[in-house]
C-alpha positions as CSV (number, residue, x, y, z in Angstrom):
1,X,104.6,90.4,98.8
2,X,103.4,92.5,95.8
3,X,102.2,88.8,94.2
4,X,100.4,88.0,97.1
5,X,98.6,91.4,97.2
6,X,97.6,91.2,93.7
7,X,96.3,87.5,93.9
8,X,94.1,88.2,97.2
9,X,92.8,91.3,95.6
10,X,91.6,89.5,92.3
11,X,90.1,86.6,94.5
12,X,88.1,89.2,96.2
13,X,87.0,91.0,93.4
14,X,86.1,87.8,92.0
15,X,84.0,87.3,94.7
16,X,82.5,90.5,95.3
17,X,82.2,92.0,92.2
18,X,78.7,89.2,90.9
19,X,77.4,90.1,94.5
20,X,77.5,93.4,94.1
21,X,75.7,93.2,90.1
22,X,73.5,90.2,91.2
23,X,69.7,91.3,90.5
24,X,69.0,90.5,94.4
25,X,70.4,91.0,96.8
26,X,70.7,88.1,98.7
27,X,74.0,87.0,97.5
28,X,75.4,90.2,98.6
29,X,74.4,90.0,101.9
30,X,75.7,86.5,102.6
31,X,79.3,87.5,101.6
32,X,79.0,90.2,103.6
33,X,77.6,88.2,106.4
34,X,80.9,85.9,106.4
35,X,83.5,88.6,106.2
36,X,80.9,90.6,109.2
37,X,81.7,87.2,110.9
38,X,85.5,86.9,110.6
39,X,85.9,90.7,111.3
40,X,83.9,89.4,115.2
41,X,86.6,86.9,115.4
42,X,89.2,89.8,114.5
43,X,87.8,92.1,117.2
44,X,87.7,89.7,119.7
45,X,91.3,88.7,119.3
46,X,92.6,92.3,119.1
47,X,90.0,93.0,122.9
48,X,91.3,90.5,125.4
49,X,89.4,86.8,123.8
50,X,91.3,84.3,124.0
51,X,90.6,81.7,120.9
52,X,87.5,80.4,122.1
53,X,85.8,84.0,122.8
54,X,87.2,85.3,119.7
55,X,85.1,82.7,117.5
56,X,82.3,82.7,119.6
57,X,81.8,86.9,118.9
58,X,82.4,85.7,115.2
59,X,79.6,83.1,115.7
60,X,77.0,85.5,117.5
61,X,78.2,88.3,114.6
62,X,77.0,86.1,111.8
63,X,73.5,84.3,113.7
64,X,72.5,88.0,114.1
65,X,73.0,89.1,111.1
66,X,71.4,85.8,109.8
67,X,68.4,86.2,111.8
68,X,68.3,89.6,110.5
69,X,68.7,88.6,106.9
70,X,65.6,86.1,107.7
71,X,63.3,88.3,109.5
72,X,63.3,90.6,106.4
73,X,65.3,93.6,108.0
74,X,67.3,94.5,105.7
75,X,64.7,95.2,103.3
76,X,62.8,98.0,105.1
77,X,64.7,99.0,108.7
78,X,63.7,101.7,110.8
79,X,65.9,105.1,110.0
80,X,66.1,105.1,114.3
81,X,68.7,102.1,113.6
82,X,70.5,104.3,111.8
83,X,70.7,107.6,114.0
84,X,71.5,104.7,117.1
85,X,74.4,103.8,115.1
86,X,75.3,107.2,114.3
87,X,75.3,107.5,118.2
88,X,77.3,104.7,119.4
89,X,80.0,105.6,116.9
90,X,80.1,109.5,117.6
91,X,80.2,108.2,121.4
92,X,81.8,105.4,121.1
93,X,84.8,106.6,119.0
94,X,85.0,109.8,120.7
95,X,85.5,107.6,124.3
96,X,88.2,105.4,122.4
97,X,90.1,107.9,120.9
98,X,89.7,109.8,124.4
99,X,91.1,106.9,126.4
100,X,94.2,106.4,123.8
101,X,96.2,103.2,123.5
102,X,97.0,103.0,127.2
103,X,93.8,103.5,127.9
104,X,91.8,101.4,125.6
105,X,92.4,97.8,127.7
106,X,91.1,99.2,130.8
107,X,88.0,99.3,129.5
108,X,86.3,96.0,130.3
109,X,86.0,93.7,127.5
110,X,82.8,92.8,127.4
111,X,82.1,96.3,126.8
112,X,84.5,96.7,124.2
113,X,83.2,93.2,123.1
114,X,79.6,94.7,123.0
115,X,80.7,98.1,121.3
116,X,82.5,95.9,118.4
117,X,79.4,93.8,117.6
118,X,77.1,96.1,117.7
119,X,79.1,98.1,115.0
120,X,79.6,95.2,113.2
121,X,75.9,94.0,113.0
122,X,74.4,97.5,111.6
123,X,77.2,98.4,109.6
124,X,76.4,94.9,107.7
125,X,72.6,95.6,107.9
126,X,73.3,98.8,106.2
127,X,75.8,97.0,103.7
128,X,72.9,94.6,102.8
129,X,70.3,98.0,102.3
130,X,72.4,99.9,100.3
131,X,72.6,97.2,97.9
132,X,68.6,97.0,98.0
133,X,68.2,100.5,97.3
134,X,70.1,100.1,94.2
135,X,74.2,99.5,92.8
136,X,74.5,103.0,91.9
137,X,73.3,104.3,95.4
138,X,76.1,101.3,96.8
139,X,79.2,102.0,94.8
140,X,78.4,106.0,95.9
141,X,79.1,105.2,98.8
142,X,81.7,102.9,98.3
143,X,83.3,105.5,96.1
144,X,83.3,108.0,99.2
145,X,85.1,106.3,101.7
146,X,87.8,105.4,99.1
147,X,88.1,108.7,97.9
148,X,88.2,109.6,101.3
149,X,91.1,107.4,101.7
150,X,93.0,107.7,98.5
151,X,93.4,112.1,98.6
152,X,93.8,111.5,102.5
153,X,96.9,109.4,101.5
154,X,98.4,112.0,98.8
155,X,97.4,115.0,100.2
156,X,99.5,113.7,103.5
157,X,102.3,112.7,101.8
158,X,102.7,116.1,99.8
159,X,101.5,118.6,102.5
160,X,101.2,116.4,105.9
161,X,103.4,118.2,108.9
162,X,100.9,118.2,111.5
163,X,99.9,114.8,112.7
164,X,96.5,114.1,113.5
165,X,96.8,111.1,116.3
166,X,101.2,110.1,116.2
167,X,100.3,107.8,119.5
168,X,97.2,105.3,117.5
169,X,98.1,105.9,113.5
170,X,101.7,107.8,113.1
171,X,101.0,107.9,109.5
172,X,97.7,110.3,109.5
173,X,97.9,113.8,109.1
174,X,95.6,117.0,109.2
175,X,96.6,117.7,105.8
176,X,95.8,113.9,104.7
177,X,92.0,114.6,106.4
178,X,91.5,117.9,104.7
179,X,92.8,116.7,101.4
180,X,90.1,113.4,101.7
181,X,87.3,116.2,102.7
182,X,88.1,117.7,99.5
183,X,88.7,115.0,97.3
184,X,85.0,113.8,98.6
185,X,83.3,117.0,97.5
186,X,84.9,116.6,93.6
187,X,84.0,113.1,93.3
188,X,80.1,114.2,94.5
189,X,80.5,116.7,91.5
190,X,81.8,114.5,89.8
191,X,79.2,111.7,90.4
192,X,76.2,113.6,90.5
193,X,77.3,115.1,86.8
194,X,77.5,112.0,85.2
195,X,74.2,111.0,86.6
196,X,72.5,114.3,85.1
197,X,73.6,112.5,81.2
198,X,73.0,108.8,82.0
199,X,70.6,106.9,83.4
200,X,71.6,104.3,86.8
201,X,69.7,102.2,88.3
202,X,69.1,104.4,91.4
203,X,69.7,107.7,92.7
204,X,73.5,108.0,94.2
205,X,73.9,109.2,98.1
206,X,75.3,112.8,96.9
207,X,71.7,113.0,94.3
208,X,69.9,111.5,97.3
209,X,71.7,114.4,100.0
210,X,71.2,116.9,97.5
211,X,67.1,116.4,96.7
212,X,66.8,115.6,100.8
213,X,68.5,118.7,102.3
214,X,69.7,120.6,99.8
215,X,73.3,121.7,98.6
216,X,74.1,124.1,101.5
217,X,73.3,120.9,103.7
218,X,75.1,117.9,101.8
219,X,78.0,119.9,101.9
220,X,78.9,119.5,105.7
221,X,76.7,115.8,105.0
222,X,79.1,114.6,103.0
223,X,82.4,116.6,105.1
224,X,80.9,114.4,108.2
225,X,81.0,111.1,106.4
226,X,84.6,111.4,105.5
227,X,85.0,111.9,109.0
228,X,83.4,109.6,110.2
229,X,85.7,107.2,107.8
230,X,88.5,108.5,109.8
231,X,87.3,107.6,112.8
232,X,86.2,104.3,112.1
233,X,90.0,103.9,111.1
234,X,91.4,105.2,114.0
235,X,89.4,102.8,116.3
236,X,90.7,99.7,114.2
237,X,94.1,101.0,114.9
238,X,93.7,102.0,118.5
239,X,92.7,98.4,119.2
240,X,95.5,96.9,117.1
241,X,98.3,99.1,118.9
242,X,96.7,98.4,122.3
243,X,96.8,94.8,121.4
244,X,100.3,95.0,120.0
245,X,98.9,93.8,116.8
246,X,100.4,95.0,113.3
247,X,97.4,93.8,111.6
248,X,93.9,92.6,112.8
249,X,94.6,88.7,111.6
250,X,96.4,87.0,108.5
251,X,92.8,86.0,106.4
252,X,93.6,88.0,103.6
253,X,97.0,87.6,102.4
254,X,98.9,90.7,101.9
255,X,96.6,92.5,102.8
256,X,96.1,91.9,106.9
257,X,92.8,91.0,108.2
258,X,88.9,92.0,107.2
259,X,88.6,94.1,109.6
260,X,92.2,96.1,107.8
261,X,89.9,96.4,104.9
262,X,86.6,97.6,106.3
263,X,87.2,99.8,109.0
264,X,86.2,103.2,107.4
265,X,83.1,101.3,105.9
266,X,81.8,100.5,109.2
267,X,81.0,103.8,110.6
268,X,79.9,105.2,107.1
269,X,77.0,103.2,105.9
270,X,74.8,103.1,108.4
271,X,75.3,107.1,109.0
272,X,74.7,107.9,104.9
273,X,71.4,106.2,105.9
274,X,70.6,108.2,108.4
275,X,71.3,111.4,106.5
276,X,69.4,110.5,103.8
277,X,66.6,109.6,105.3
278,X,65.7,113.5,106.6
């Protein structure tokens, strides 16, 4: 198992890691574009599509971010994409989470179809604009919603008692969300210190917070974010419990399904967009 993680894990880099350096941006957002596509095919599985549903969501995922790549929008969108997205996913999740795992099927599909792609297609739209607006601004981001993950996961195992949802993701704790708050706000330290003594090729979110709205405002900025990460987490495994699904598919071996891999990103990028665009 431990074989098969490592080798699916190089592959991706492999694949990733020249789109994310490439001097445009164009192969970037065609990678993205595909997994966008097989994480529609994921959703619609996990939400009542049967096989033909499921691939035509991952079909209508990838022709609209396709037409978007070829209309030019992910060059300059408007910031009002990003505070719709920030919308649907404060409303959207808080509905989910509301509803629970007994809940969440009762919803009809096509709703929870239309939720899914929609937070599919600007989460990739704000994938490929990160990457225009610069790698260092891209891997800041990045860099969040892992660290975000990675102190959630210690600080929960050293200090988590109190769980945060036992019936949708038994394993999260308060503890593990307060610990990935903090461990966010070091890494922005961190970050925006080693940009102060070398130059990058563009400013990172927490320089870009911090110039926009000040310290006293990319504090609870950046506390949001990784709360926000949470969330988009929680959804993924709302659906996957309510499904009785242990992971979204089997495309990445080892490692579950795109959708396993992305679902913090999704909320995440299109809100640091909107926050940085006050």
């Amino acid at each position: 198992m431990l074989r098969q993680r490592v080798i699916t894990a190089v592959v991706l880099l492999a694949l990733l890691l020249p789109a994310i350096f490439a001097p445009v941006t164009w192969p970037f957002a065609l990678l993205t574009l595909l997994m966008i596509a097989a994480a529609g095919w994921e959703w619609g599985r996990l939400n009542a599509g049967g096989g033909a549903v499921a691939l035509a969501l991952g079909a209508l995922a990838a022709l609209v971010c396709g037409v978007s790549l070829a209309l030019g929008w992910t060059g300059h969108p408007s910031a009002l994409l990003w505070w719709g997205a920030m919308l649907v996913w404060v409303l959207g999740g808080s509905l989910a989470l509301r509803v629970g795992v007994s809940g969440w099927p009762h919803l009809p599909a096509q709703l929870r179809w239309i939720i899914g792609l929609l937070g599919l297609w600007t989460a990739w739209l704000a994938l490929s604009h990160a990457k225009a607006l610069g790698i260092n601004f891209l891997l800041s981001v990045f860099g969040l919603v892992w660290m975000a993950d990675i102190a959630a996961y210690f600080g929960g195992r050293r200090f988590g008692k109190r769980k945060l949802a036992p019936s949708i993701s038994p394993g999260k704790s308060w503890a593990g969300v307060w610990s990935g708050m903090a461990g966010v706000l070091v890494l922005a330290l961190v970050w925006m210190a080693a940009e102060s003594r070398w130059t990058f090729d563009s400013a990172s979110l927490y320089t870009r917070l911090k110039d926009g709205v000040g310290v006293i405002g990319m504090v609870p900025a950046l506390l949001f974010l990784a709360a926000l990460s949470v969330v988009g987490d929680l959804v993924e495994s709302l659906a996957k419990r309510a499904a009785g699904a242990k992971d979204s598919s089997n495309l990445l071996p080892g490692h579950g399904g795109v959708l396993d891999r992305i679902d913090a990103l999704l909320p995440v990028f299109p809100l640091a967009l909107a926050l940085i665009s006050l």
